[in-house]
PASEBA-1860 file (N, C-alpha, C; in nm, 3 decimals):
! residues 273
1> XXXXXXXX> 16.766/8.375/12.388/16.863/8.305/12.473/16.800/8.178/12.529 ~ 16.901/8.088/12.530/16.856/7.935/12.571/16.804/7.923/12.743 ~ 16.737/7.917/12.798/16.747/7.868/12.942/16.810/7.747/12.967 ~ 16.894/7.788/13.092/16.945/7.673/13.147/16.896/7.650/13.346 ~ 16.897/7.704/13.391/16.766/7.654/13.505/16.669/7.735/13.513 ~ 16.513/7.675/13.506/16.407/7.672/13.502/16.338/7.736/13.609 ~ 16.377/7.747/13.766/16.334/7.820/13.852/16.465/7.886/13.918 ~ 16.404/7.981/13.968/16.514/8.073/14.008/16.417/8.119/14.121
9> XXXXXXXX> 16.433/8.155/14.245/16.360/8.177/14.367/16.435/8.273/14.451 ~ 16.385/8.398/14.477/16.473/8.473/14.555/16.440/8.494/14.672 ~ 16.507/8.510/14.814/16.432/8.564/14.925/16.444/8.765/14.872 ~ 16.350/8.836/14.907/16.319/8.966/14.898/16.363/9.070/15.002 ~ 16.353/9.068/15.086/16.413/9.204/15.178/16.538/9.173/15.222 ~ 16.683/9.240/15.136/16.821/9.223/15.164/16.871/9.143/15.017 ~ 16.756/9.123/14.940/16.825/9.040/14.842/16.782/9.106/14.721 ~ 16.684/9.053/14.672/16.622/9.161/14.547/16.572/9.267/14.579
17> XXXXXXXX> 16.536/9.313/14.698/16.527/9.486/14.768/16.653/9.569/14.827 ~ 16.698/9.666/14.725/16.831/9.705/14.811/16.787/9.785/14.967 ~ 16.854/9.848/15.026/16.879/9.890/15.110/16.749/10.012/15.134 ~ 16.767/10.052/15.017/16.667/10.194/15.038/16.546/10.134/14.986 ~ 16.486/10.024/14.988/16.385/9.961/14.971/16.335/9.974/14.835 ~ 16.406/9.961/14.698/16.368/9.983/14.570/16.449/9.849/14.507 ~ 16.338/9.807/14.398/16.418/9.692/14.297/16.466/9.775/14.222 ~ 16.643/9.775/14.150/16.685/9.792/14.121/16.621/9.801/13.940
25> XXXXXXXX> 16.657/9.857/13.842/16.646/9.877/13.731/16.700/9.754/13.665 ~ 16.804/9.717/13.667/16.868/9.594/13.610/16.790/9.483/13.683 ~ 16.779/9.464/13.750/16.710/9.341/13.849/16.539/9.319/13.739 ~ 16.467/9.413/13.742/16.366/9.422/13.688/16.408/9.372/13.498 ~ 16.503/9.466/13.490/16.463/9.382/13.304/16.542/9.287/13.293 ~ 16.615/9.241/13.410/16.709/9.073/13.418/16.573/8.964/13.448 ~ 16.464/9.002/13.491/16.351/8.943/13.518/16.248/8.936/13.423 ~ 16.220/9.037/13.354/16.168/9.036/13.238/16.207/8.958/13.149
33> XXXXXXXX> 16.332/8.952/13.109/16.407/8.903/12.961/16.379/8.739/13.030 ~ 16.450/8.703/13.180/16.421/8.567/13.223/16.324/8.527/13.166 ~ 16.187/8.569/13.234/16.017/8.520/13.241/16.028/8.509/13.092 ~ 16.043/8.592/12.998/16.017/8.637/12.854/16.089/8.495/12.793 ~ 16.159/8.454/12.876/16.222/8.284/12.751/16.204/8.191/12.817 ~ 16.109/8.202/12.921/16.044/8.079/12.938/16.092/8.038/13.079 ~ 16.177/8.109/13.191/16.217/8.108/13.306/16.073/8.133/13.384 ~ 16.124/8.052/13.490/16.015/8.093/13.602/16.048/8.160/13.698
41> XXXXXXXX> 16.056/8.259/13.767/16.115/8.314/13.840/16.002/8.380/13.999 ~ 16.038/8.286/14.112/15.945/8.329/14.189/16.016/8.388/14.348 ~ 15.927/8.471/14.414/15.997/8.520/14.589/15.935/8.421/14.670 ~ 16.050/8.376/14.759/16.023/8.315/14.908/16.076/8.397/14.981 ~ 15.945/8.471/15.069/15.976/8.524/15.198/15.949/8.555/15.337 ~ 15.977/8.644/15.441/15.925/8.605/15.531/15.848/8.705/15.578 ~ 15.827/8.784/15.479/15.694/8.864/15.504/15.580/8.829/15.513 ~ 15.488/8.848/15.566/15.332/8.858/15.528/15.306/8.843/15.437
49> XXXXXXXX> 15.183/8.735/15.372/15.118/8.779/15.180/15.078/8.879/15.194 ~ 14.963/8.957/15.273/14.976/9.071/15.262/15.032/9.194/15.220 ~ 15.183/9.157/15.221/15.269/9.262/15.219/15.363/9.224/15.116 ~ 15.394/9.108/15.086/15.439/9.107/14.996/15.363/9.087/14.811 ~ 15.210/9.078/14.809/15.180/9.051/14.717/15.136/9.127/14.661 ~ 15.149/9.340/14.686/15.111/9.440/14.631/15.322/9.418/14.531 ~ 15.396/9.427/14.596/15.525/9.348/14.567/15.544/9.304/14.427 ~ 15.542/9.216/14.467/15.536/9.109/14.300/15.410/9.124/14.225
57> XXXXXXXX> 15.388/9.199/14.250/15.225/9.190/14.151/15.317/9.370/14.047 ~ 15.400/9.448/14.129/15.435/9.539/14.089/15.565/9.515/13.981 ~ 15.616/9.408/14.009/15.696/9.353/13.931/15.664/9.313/13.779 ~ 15.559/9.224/13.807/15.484/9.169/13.711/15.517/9.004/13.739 ~ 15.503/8.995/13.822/15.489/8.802/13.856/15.416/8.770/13.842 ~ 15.374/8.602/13.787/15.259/8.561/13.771/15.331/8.445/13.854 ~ 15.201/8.325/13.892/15.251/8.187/13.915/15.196/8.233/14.051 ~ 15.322/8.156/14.150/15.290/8.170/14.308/15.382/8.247/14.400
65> XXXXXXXX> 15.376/8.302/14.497/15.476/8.343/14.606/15.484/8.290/14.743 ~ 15.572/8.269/14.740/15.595/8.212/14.910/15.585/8.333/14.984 ~ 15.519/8.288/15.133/15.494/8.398/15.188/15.518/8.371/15.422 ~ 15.564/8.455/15.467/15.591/8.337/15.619/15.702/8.278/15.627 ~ 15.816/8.242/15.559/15.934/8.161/15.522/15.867/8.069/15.455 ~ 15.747/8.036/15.391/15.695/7.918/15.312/15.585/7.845/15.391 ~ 15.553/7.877/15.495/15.454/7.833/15.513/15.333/7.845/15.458 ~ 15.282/8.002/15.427/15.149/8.028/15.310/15.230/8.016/15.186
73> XXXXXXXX> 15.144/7.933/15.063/15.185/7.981/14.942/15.036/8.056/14.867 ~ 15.090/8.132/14.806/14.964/8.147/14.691/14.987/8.208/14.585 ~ 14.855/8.243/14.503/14.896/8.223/14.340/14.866/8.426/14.374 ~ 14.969/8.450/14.273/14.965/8.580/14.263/14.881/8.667/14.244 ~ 14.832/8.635/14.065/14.709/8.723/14.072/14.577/8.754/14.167 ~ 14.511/8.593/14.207/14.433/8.580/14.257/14.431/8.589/14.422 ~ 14.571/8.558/14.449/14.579/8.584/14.593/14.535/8.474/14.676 ~ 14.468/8.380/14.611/14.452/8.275/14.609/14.521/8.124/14.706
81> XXXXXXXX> 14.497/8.108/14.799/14.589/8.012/14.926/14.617/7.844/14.854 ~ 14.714/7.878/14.797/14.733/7.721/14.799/14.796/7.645/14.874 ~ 14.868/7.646/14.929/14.888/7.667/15.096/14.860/7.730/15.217 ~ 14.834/7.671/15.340/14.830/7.748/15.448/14.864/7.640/15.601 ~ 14.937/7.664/15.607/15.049/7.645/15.706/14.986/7.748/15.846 ~ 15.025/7.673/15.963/15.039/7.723/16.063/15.046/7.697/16.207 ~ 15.057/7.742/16.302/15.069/7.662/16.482/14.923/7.558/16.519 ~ 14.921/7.505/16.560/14.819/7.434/16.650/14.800/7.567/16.776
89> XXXXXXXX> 14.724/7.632/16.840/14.652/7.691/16.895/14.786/7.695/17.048 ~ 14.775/7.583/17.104/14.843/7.524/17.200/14.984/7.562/17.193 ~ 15.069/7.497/17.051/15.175/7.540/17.023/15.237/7.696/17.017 ~ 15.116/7.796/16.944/15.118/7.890/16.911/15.142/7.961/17.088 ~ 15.046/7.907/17.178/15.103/8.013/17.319/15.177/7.951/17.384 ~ 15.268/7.864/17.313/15.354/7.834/17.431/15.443/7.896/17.335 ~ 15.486/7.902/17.263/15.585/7.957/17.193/15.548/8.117/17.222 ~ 15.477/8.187/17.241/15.443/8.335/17.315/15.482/8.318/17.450
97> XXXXXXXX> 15.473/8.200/17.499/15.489/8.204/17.671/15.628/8.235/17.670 ~ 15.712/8.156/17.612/15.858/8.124/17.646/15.908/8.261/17.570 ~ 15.862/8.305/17.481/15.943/8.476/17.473/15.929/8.538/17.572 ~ 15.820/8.532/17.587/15.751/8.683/17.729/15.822/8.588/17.822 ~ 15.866/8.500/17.860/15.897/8.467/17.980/16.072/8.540/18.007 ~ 16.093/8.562/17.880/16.256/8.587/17.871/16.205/8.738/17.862 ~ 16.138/8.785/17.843/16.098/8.955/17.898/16.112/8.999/17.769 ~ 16.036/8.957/17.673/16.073/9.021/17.533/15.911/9.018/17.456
105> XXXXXXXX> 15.914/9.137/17.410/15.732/9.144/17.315/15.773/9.063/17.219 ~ 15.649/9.005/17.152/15.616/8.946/17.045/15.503/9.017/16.949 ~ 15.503/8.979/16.854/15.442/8.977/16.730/15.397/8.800/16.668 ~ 15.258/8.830/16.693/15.215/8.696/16.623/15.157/8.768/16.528 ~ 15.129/8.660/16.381/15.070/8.686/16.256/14.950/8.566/16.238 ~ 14.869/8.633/16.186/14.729/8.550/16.212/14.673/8.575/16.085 ~ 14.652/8.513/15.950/14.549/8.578/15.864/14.567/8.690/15.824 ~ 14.705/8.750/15.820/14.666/8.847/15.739/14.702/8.999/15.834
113> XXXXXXXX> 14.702/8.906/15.949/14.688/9.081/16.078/14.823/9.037/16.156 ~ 14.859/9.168/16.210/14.975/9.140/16.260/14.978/9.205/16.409 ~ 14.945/9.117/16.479/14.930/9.153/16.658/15.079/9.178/16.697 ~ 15.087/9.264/16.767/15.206/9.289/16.888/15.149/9.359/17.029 ~ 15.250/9.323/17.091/15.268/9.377/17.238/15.395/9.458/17.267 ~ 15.467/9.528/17.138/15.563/9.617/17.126/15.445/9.723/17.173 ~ 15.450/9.845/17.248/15.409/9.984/17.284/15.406/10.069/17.164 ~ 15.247/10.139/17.160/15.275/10.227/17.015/15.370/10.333/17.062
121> XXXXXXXX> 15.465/10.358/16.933/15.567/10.461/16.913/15.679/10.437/16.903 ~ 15.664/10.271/16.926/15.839/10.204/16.928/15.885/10.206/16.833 ~ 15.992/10.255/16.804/16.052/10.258/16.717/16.108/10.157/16.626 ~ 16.148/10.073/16.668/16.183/9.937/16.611/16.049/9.934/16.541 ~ 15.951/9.907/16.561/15.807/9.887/16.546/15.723/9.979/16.375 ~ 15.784/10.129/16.425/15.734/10.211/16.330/15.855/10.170/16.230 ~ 15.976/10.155/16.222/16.072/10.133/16.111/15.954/9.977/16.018 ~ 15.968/9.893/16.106/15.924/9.756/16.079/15.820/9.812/15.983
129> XXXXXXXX> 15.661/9.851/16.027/15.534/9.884/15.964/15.582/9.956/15.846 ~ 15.677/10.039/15.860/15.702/10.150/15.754/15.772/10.052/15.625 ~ 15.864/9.932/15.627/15.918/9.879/15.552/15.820/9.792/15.533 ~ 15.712/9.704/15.550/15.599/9.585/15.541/15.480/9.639/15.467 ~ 15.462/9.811/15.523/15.335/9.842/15.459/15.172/9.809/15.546 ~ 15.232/9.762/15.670/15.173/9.688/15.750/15.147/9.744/15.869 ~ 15.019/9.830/15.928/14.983/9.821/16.066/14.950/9.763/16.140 ~ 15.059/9.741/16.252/14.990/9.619/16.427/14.886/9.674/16.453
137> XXXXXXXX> 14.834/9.618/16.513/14.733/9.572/16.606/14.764/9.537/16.758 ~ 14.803/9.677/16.842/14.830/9.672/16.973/14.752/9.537/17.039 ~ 14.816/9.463/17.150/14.766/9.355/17.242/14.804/9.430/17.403 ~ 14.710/9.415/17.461/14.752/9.517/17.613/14.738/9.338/17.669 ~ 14.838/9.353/17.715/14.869/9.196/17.794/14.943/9.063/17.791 ~ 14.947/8.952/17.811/15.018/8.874/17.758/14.987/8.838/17.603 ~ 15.064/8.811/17.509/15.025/8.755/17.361/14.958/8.622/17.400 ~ 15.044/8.546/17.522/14.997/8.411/17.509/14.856/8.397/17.510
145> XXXXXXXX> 14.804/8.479/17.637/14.651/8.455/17.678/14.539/8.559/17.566 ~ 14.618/8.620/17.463/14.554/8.706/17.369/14.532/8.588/17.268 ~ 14.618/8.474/17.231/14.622/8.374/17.120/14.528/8.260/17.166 ~ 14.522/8.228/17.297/14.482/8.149/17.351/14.347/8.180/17.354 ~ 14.290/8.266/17.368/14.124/8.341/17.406/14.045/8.371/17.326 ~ 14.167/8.420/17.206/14.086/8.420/17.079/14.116/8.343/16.980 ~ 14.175/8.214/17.005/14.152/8.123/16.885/14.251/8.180/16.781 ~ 14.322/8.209/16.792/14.426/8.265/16.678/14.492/8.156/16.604
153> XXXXXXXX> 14.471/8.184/16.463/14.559/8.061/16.375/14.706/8.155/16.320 ~ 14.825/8.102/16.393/14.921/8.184/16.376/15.016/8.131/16.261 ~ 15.050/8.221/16.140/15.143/8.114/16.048/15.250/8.155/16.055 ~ 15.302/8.230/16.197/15.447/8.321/16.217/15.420/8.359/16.357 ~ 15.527/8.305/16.453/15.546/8.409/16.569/15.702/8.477/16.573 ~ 15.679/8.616/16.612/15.818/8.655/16.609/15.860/8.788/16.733 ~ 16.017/8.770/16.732/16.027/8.890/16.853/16.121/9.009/16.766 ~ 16.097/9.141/16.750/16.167/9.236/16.734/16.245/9.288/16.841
161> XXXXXXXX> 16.356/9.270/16.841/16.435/9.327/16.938/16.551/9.428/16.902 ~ 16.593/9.454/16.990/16.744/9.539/16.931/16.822/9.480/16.898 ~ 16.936/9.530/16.806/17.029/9.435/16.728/17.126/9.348/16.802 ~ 17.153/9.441/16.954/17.270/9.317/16.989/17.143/9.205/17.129 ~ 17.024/9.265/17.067/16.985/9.099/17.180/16.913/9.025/17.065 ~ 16.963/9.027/16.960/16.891/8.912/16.851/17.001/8.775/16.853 ~ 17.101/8.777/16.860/17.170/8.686/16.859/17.180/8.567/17.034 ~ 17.187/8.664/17.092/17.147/8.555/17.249/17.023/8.543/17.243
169> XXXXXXXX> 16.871/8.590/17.208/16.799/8.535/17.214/16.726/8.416/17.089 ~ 16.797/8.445/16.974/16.789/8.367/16.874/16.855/8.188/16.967 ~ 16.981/8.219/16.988/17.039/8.115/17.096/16.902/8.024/17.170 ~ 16.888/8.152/17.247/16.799/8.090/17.380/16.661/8.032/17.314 ~ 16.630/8.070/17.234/16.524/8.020/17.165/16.535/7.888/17.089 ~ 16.622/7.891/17.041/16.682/7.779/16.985/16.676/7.670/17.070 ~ 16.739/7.693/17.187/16.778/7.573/17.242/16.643/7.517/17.348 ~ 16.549/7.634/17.372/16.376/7.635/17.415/16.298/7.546/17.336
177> XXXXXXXX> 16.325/7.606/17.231/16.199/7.521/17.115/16.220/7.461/16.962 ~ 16.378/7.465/16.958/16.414/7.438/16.787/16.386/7.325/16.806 ~ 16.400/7.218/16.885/16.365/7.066/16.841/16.182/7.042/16.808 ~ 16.110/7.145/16.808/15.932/7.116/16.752/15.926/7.212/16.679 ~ 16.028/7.300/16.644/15.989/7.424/16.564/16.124/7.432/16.488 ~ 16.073/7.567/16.390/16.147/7.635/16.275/16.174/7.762/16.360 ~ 16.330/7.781/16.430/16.393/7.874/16.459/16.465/7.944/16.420 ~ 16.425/8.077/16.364/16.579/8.127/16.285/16.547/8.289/16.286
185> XXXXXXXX> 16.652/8.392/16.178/16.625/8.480/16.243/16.676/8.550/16.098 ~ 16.588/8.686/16.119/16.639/8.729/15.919/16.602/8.934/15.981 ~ 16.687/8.962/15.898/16.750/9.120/15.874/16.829/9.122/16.047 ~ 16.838/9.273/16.116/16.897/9.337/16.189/16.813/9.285/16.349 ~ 16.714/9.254/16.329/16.595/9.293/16.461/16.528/9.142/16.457 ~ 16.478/9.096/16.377/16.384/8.972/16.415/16.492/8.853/16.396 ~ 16.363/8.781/16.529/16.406/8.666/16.559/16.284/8.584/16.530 ~ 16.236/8.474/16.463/16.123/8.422/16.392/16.115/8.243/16.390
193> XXXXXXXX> 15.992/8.226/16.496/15.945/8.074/16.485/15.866/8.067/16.405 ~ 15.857/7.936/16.312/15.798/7.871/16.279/15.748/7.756/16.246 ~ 15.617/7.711/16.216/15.608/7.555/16.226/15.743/7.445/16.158 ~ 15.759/7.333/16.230/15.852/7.283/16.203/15.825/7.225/16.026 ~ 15.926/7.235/15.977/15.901/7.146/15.825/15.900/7.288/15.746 ~ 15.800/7.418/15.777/15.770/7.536/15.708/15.870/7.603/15.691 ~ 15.974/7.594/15.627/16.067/7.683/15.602/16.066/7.696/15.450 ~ 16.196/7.790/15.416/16.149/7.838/15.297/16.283/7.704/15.171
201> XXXXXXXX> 16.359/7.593/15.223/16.332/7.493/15.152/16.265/7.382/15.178 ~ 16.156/7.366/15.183/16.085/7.345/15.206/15.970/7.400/15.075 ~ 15.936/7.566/15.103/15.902/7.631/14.997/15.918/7.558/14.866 ~ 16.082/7.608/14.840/16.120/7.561/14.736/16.106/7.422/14.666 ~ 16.102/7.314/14.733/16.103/7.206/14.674/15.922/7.264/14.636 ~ 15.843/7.246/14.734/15.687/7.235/14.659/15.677/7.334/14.547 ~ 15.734/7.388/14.465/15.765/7.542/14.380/15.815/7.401/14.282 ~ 15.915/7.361/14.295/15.966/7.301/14.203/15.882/7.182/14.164
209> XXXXXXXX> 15.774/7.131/14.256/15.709/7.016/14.226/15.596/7.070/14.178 ~ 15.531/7.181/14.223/15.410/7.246/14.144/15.444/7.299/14.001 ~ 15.583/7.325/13.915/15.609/7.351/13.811/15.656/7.256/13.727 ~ 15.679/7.133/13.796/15.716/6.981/13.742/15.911/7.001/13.683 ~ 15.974/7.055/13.796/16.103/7.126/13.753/16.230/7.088/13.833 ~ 16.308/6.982/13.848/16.411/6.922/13.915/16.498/6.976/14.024 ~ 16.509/6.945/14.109/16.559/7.026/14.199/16.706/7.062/14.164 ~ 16.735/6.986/14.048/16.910/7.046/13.998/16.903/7.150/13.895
217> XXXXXXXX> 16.765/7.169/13.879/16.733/7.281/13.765/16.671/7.397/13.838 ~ 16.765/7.432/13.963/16.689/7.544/14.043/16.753/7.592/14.095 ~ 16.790/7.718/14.148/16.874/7.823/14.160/16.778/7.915/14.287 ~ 16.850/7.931/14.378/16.795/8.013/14.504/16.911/8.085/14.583 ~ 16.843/8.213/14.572/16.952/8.357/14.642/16.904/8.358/14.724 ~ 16.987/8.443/14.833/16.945/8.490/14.996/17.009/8.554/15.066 ~ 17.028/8.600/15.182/17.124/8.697/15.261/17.093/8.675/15.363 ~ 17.003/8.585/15.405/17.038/8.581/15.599/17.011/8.392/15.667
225> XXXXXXXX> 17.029/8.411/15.761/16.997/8.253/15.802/16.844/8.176/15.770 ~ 16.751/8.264/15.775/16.615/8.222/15.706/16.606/8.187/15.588 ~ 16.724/8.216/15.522/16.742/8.185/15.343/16.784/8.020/15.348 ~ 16.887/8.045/15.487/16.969/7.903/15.466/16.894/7.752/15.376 ~ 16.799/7.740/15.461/16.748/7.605/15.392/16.702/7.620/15.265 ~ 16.671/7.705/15.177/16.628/7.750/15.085/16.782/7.734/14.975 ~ 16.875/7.737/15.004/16.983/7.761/14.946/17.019/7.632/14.892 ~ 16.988/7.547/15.047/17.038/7.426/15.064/17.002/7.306/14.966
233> XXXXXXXX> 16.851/7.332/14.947/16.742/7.250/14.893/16.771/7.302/14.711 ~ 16.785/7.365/14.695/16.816/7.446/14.529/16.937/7.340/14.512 ~ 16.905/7.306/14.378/17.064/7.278/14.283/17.190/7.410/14.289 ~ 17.160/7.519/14.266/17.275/7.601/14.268/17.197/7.677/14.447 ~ 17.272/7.727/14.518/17.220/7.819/14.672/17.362/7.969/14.612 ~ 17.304/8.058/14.624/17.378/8.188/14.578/17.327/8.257/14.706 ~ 17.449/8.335/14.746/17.427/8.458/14.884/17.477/8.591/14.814 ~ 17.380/8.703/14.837/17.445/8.817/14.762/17.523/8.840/14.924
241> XXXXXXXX> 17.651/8.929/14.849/17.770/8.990/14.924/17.747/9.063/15.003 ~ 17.581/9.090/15.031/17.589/9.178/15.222/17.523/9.066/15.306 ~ 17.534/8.934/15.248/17.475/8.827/15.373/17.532/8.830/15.424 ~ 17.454/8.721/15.543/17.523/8.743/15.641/17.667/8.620/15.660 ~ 17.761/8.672/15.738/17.874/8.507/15.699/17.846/8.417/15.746 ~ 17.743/8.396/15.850/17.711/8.225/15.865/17.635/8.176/15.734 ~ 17.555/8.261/15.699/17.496/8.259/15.563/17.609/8.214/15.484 ~ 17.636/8.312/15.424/17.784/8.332/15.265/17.831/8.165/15.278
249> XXXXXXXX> 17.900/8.138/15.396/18.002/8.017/15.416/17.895/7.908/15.340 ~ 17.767/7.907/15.345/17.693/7.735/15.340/17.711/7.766/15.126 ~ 17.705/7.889/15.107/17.685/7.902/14.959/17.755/7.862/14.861 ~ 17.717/7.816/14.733/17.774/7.782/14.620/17.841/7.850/14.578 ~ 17.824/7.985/14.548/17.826/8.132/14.473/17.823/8.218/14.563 ~ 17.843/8.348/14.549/17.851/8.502/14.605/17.825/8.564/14.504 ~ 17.720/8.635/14.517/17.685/8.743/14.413/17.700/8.882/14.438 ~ 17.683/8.948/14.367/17.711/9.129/14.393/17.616/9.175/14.519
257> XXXXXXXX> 17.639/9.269/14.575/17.510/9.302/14.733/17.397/9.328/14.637 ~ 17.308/9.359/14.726/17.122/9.387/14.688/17.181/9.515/14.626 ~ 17.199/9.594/14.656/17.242/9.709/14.613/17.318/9.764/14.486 ~ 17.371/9.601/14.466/17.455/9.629/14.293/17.381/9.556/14.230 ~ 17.285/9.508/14.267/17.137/9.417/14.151/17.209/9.307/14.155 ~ 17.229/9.246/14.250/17.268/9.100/14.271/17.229/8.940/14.192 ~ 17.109/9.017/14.242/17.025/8.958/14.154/17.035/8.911/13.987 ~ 17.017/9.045/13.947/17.036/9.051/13.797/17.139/8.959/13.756
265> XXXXXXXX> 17.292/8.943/13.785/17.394/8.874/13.798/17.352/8.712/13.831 ~ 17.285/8.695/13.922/17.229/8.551/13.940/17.181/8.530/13.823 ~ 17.106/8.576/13.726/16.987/8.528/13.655/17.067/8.558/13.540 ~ 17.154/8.604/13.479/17.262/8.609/13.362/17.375/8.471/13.394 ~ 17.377/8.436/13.485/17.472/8.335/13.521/17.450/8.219/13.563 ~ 17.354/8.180/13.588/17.267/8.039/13.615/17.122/8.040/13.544 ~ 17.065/8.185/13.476/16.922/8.110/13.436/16.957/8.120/13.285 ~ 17.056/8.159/13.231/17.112/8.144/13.078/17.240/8.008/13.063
273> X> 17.197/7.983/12.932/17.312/7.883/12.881/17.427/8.008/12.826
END
């Protein structure tokens, strides 16, 4: 089969991960047959490399993964940083100040480790670790003066909260710090800063310039507002059918949910002639 766009970029948790946290069967040999004629097919997400690069390595990806909403990139096999993105020191606790000031724990990401000031046993907390693969690293105190003391290079700060205070504090945050930062907010619970410019189109364009591949020859799925710019920046932007609707509305396309291999459908319909 002929290819007709050259990169195809998915965000991963809600999109090519259904619900019960498994890639689908079709998704996998819609990816295979892709890669196999000469498609490139890579994840932007806002996990940890850490956590996402046992992931795609299980897939069988080669090339690079976005990792942070795009702030780290690196090469798969090797694990390798070809990017690394992250706060200025300064930036990093004031952006901890102004959560904790609104009475809400944080989670900063540093290298690889993932600090919080969520209480062990929280639940929100153990769901989170249990889906990432990822154990915190309790902070007894403020995050700010924990980032600040120890020099922390943060390439993600974020707040887990309950589902109905993600949307007023996504707000309040927004209107705190979106003009120096990347404010946005992805699944049920997080709400997620990051450096300004580091988002995941952003990602995408350097994906398309590290493969020498047109930005009208590129195709990017997603399901929540962290996808948005990612959608935006792609020649075709596709939302599978459990995004979210501020999401769906900016999209080209609607694809089947994570759950009906959404995916797979993207990549039969934009990465084939």
């Amino acid at each position: 089969m002929k290819i007709k766009n050259r990169l195809i970029v998915s965000d991963f948790d809600g999109t090519l991960l259904t619900t019960k946290q498994t890639v689908p069967e079709n998704v996998r040999a819609a990816i295979d047959e892709y890669v196999s004629a000469g498609g490139i097919f890579a994840v932007c997400t806002g996990r940890m490399l850490a956590s996402i690069l046992p992931q795609v390595r299980a897939l069988g990806l080669k090339g690079l993964v976005a990792a942070y909403q795009g702030t780290v990139i690196a090469d798969i096999e090797s694990g390798r940083l070809i990017r690394n993105g992250g706060f200025r020191r300064d930036d990093a606790r004031e952006i901890c100040r102004v959560i904790e000031e609104r009475g809400e724990h944080v989670n900063a990401y540093a290298d690889n480790v993932m600090y919080t000031t969520l209480p062990r046993g929280d639940e929100l907390l153990k769901v989170y670790e249990e889906i990432t693969g990822i154990r915190a690293r309790h902070v007894e105190g403020p995050m700010a003066d924990f980032v600040a003391n120890n020099g922390l290079y943060c390439q993600k700060i974020v707040s887990v909260v309950a589902p109905e205070k993600k949307r007023p504090l996504y707000e309040y945050l927004s209107g705190a710090l979106g003009e120096r930062y990347e404010v946005t907010y992805s699944a049920a619970v997080l709400v997620e800063v990051s450096p300004k410019g580091d988002d995941k189109g952003e990602a995408l364009r350097f994906l398309a310039g590290h493969y020498g591949i047109p930005l009208n020859n590129t195709v990017a799925v997603g399901d929540n507002l962290n996808d948005l710019p990612m959608i935006l920046a792609a020649g075709t932007g596709v939302a599978v059918a459990n995004g979210v609707e501020e999401f769906r509305r900016h999209a080209d396309d609607v694809c089947p949910s994570c759950d009906e291999g959404g995916v797979a459908h993207v990549i039969k319909k934009y990465g084939f002639e």
